[in-house]
C-alpha positions in Angstrom: 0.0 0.0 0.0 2.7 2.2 0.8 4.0 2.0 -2.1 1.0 2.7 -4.8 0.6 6.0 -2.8 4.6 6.9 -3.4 4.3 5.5 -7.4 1.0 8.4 -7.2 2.8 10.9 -5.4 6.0 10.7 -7.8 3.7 11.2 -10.8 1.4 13.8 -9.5 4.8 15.1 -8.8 6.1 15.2 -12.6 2.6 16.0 -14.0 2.7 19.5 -11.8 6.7 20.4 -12.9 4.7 19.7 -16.7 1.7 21.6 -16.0 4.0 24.9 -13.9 6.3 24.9 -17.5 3.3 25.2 -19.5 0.5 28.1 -20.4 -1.9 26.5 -17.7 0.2 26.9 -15.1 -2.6 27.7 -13.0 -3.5 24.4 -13.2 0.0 23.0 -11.4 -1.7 23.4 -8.1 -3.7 20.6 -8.2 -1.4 18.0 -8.5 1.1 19.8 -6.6 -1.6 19.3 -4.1 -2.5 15.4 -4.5 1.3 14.5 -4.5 1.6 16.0 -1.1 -1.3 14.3 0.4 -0.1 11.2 -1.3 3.4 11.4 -0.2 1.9 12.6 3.8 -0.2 8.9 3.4 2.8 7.0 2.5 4.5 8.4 5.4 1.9 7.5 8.0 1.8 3.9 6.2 5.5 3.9 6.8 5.6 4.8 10.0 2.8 2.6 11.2 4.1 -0.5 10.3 6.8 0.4 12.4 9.7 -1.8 10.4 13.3 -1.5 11.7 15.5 -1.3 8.8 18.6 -0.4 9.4 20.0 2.4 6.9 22.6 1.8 4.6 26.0 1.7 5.8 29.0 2.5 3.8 32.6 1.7 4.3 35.0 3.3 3.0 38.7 1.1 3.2 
């Protein structure tokens, strides 16, 4: 689940950099919008499942 609300958010991302660049710019709100409520979603999905995952280590030799 968490991740069909980040695949959304991602493209209501792009289609609101498309819509800002183009004469109905007025229009980039709206998706501007809906990939910040779907990003906010995927977040709370994240954090309720409450997963430890360890972040990724690198080591440098």
């Amino acid at each position: 689940m968490k991740k069909i609300f980040t695949i959304l958010a991602v493209i209501a991302s792009v289609f609101a950099i498309i819509f800002s660049v183009l004469p109905i710019s007025n229009l980039a709100i709206i998706p501007a919008v809906a990939a910040l409520i779907f990003g906010l979603i995927a977040f709370y999905l994240s954090k309720k499942q409450e997963k430890l995952k360890k972040p990724f280590s690198f080591r440098f030799s």
